[in-house]
Biopython code that builds the backbone (N, CA, C, O; Angstrom):
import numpy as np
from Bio.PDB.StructureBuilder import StructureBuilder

atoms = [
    (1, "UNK", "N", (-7.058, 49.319, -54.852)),
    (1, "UNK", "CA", (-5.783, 48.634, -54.927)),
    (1, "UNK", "C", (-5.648, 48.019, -56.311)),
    (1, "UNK", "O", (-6.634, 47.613, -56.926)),
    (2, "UNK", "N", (-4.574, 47.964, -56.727)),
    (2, "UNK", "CA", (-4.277, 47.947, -58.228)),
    (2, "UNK", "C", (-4.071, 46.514, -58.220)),
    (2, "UNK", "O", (-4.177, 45.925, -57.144)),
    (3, "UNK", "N", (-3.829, 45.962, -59.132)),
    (3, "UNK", "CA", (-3.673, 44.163, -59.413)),
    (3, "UNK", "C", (-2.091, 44.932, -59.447)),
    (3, "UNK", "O", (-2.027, 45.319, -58.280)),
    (4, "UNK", "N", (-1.349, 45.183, -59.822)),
    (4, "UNK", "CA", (0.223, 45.763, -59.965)),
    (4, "UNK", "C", (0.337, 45.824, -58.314)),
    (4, "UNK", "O", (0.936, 44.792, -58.010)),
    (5, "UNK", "N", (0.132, 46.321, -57.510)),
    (5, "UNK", "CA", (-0.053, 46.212, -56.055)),
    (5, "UNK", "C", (0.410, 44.839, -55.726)),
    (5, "UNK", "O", (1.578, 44.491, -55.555)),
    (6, "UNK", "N", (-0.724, 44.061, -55.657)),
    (6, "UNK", "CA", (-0.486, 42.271, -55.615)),
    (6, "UNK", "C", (0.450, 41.393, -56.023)),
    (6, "UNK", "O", (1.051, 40.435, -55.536)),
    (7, "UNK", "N", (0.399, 42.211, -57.458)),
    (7, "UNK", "CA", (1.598, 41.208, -57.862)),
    (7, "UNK", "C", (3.205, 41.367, -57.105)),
    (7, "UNK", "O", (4.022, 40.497, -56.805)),
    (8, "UNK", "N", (3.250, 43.106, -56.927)),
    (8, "UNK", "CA", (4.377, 42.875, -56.236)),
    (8, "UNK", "C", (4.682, 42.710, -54.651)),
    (8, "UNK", "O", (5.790, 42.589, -54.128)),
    (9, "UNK", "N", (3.272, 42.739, -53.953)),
    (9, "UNK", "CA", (3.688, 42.150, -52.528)),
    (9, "UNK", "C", (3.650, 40.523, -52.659)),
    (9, "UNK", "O", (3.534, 39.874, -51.620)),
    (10, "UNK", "N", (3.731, 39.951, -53.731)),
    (10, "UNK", "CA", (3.437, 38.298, -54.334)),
    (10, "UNK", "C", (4.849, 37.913, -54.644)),
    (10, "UNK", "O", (5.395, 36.850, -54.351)),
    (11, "UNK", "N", (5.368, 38.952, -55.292)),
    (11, "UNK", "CA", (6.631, 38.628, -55.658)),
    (11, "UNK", "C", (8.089, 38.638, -54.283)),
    (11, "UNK", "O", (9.076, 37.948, -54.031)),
    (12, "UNK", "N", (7.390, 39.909, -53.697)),
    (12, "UNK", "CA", (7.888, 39.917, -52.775)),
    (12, "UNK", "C", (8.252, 38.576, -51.679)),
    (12, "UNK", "O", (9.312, 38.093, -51.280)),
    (13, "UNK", "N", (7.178, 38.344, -51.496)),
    (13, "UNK", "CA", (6.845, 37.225, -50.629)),
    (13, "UNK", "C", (7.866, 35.990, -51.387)),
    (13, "UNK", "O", (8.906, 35.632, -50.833)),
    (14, "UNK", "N", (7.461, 35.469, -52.576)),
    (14, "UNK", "CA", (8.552, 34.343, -53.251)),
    (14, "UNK", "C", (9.978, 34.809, -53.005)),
    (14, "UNK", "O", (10.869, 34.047, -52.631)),
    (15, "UNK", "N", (10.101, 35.791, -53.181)),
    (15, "UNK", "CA", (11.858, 36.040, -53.509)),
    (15, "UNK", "C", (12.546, 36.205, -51.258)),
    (15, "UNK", "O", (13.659, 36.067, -50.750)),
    (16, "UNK", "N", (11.121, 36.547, -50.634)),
    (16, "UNK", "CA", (11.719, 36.444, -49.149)),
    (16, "UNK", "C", (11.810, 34.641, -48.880)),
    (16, "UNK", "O", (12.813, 34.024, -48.523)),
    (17, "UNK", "N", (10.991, 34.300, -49.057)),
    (17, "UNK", "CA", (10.662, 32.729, -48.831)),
    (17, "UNK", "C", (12.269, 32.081, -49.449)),
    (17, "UNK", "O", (13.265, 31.662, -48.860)),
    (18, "UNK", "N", (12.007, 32.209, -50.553)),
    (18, "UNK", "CA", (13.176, 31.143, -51.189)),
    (18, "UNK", "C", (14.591, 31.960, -50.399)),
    (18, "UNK", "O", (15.223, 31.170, -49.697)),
    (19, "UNK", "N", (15.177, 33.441, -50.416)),
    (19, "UNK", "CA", (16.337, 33.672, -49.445)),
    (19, "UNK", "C", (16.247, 33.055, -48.091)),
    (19, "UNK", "O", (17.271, 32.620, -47.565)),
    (20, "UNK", "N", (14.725, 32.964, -47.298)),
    (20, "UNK", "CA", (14.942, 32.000, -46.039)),
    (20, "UNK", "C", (15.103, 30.581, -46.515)),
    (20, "UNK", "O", (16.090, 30.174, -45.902)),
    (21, "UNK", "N", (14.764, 29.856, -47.093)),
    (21, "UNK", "CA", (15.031, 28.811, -47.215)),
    (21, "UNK", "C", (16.563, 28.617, -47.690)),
    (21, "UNK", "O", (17.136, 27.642, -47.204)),
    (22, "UNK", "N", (17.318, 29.457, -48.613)),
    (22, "UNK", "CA", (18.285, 29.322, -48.425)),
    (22, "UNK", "C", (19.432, 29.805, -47.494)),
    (22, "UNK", "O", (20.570, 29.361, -47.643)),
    (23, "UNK", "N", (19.125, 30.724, -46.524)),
    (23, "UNK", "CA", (19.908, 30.794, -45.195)),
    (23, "UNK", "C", (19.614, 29.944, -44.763)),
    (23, "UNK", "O", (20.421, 29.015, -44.743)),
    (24, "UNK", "N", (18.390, 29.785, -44.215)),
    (24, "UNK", "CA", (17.752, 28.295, -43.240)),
    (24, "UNK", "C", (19.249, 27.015, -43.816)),
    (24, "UNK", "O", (20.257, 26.879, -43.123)),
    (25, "UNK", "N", (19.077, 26.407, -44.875)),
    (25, "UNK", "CA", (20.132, 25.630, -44.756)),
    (25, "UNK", "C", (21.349, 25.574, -44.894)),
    (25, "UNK", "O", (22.102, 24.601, -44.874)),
    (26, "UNK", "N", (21.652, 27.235, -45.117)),
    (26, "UNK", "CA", (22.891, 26.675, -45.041)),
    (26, "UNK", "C", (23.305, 27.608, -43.882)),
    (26, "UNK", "O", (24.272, 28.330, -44.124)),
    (27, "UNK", "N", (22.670, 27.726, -42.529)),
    (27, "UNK", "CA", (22.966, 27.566, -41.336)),
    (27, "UNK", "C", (22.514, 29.057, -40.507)),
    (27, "UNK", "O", (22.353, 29.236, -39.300)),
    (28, "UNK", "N", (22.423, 29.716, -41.287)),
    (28, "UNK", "CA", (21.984, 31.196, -40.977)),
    (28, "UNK", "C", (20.888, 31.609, -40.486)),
    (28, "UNK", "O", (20.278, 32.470, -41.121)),
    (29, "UNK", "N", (20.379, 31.150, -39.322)),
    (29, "UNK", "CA", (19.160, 31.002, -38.657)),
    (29, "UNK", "C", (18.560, 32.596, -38.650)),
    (29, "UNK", "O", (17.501, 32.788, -39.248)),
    (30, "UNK", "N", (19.053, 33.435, -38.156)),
    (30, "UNK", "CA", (19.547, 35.223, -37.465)),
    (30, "UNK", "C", (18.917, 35.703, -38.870)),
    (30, "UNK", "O", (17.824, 36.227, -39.086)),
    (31, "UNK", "N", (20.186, 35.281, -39.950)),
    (31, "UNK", "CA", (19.693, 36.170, -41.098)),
    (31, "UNK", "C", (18.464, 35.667, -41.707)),
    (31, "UNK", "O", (17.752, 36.579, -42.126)),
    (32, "UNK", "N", (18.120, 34.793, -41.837)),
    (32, "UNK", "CA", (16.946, 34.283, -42.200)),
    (32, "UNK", "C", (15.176, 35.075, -41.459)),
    (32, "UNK", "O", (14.081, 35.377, -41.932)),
    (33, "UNK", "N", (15.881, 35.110, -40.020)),
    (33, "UNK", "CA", (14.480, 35.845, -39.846)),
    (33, "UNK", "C", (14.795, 37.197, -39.859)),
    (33, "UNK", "O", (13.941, 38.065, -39.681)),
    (34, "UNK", "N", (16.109, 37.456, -40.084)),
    (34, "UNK", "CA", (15.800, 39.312, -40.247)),
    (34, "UNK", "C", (15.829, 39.504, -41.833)),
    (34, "UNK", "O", (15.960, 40.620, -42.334)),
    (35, "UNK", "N", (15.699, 38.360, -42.570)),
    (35, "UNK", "CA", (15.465, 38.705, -43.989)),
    (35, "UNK", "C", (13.673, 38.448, -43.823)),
    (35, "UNK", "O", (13.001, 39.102, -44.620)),
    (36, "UNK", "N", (13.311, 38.022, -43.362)),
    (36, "UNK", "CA", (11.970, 37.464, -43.296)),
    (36, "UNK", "C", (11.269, 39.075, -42.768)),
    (36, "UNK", "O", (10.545, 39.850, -43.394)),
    (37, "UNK", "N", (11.904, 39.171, -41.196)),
    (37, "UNK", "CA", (11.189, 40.522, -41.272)),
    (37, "UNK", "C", (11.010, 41.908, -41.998)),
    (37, "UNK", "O", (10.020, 42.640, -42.029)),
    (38, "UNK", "N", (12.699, 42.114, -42.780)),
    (38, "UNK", "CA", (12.693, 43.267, -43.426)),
    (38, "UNK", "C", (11.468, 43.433, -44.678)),
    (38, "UNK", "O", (10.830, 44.398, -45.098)),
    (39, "UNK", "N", (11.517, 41.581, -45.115)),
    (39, "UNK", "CA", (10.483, 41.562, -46.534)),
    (39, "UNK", "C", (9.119, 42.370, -45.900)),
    (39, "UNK", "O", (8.591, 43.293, -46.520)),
    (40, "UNK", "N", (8.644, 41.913, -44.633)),
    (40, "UNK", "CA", (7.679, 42.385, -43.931)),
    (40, "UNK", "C", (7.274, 43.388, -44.165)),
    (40, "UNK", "O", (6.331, 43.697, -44.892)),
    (41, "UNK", "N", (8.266, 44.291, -43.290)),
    (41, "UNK", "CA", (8.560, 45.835, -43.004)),
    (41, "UNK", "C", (8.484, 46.486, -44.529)),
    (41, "UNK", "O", (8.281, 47.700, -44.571)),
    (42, "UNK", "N", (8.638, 45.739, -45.847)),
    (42, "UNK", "CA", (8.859, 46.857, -46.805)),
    (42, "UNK", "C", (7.178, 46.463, -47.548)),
    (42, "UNK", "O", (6.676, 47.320, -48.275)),
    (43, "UNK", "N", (6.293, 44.921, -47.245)),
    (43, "UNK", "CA", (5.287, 45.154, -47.518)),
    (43, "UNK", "C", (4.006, 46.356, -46.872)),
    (43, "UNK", "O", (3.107, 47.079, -47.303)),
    (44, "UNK", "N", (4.575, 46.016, -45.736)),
    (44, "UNK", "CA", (3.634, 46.478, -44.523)),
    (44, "UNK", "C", (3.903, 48.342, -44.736)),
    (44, "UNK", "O", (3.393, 49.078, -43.891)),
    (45, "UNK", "N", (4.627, 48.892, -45.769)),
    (45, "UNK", "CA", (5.047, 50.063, -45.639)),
    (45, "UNK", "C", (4.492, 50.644, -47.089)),
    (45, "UNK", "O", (4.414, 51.844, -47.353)),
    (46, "UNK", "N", (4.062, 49.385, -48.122)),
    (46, "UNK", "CA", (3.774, 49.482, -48.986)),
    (46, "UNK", "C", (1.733, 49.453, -48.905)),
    (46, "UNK", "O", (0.915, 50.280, -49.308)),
    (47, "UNK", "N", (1.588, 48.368, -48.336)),
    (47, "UNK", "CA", (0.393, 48.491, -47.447)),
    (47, "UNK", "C", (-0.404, 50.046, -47.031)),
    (47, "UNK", "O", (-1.541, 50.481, -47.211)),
    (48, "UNK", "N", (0.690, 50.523, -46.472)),
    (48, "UNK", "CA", (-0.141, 51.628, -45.201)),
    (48, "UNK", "C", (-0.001, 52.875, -46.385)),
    (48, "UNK", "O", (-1.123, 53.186, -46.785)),
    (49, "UNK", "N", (0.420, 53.177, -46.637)),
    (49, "UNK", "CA", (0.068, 54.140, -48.181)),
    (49, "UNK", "C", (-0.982, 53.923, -49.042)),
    (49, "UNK", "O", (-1.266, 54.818, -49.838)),
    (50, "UNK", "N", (-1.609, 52.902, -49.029)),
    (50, "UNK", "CA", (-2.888, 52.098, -50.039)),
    (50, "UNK", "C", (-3.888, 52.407, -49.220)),
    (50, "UNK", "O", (-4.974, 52.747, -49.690)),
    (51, "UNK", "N", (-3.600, 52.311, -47.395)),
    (51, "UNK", "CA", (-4.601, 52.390, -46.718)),
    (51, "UNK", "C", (-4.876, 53.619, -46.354)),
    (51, "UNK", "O", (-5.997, 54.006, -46.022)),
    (52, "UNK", "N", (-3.775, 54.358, -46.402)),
    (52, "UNK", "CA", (-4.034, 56.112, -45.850)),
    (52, "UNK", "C", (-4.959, 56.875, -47.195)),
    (52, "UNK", "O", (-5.901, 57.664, -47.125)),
    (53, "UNK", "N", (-4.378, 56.379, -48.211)),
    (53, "UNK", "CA", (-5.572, 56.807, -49.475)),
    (53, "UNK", "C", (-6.918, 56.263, -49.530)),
    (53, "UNK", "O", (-7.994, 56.721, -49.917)),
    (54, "UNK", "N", (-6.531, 55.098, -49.006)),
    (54, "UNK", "CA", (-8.388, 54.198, -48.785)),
    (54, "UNK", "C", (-8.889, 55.608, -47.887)),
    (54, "UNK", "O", (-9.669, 56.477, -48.278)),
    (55, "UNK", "N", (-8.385, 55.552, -46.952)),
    (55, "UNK", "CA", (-9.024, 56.480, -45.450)),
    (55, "UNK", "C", (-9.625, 57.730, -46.240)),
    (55, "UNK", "O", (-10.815, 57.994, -46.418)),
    (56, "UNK", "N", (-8.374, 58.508, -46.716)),
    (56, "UNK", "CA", (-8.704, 59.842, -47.289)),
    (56, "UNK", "C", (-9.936, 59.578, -48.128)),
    (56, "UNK", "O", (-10.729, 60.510, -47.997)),
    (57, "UNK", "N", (-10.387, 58.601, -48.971)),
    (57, "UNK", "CA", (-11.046, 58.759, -50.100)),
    (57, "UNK", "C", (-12.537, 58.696, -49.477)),
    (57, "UNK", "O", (-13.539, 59.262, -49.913)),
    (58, "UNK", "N", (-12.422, 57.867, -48.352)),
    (58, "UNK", "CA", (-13.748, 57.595, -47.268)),
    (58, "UNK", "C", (-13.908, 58.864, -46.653)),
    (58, "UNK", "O", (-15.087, 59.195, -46.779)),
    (59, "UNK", "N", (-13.290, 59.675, -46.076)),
    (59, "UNK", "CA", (-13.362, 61.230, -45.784)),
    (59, "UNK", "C", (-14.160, 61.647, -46.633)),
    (59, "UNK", "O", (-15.352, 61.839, -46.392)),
    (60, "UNK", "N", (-13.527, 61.873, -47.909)),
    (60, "UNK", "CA", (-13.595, 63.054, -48.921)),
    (60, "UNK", "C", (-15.357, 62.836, -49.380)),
    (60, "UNK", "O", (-16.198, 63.734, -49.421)),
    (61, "UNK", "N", (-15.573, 61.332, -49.700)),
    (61, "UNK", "CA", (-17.049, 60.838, -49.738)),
    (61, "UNK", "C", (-17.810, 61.207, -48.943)),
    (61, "UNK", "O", (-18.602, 62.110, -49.213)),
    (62, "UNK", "N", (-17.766, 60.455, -47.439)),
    (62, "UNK", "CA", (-18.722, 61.208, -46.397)),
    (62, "UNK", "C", (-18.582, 62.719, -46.166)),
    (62, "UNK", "O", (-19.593, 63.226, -45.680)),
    (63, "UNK", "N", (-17.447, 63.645, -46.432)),
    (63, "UNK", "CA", (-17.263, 65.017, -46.127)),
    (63, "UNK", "C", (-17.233, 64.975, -44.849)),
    (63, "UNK", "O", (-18.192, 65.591, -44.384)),
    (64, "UNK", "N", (-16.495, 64.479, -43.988)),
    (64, "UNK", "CA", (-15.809, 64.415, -43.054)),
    (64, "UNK", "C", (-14.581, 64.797, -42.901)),
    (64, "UNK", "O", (-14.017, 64.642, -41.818)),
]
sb = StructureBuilder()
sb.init_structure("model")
sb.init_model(0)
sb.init_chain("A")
sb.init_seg("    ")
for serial, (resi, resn, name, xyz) in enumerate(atoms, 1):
    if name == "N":
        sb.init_residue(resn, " ", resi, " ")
    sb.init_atom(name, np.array(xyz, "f"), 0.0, 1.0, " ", f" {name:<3s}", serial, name[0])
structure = sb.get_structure()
């Protein structure tokens, strides 16, 4: 996993946080957690591509 990786599920995370905090007050409860989950959904998608190459690379080593 690359440090470029981190930084942008990092960035990610600040720029979801501060849009909930600003729905949160100014009344938008709904959008707030479906902004919260989508940030999720696009780490967690960014994630499983890092991990399917982890997997493969553990294959290719053991020759499995």
């Amino acid at each position: 996993m690359d440090v470029d990786m981190i930084f942008k599920i990092a960035a990610i995370g600040i720029i979801v946080a501060v849009l909930n905090q600003l729905l949160i007050r100014s009344g938008r409860e709904e959008q707030a957690m479906l902004t919260t989950l989508a940030g999720l959904i696009v780490v967690l998608s960014m994630l499983v591509t890092q991990i399917s190459s982890l997997f493969t690379s553990i294959k290719s080593l053991f020759g499995l």
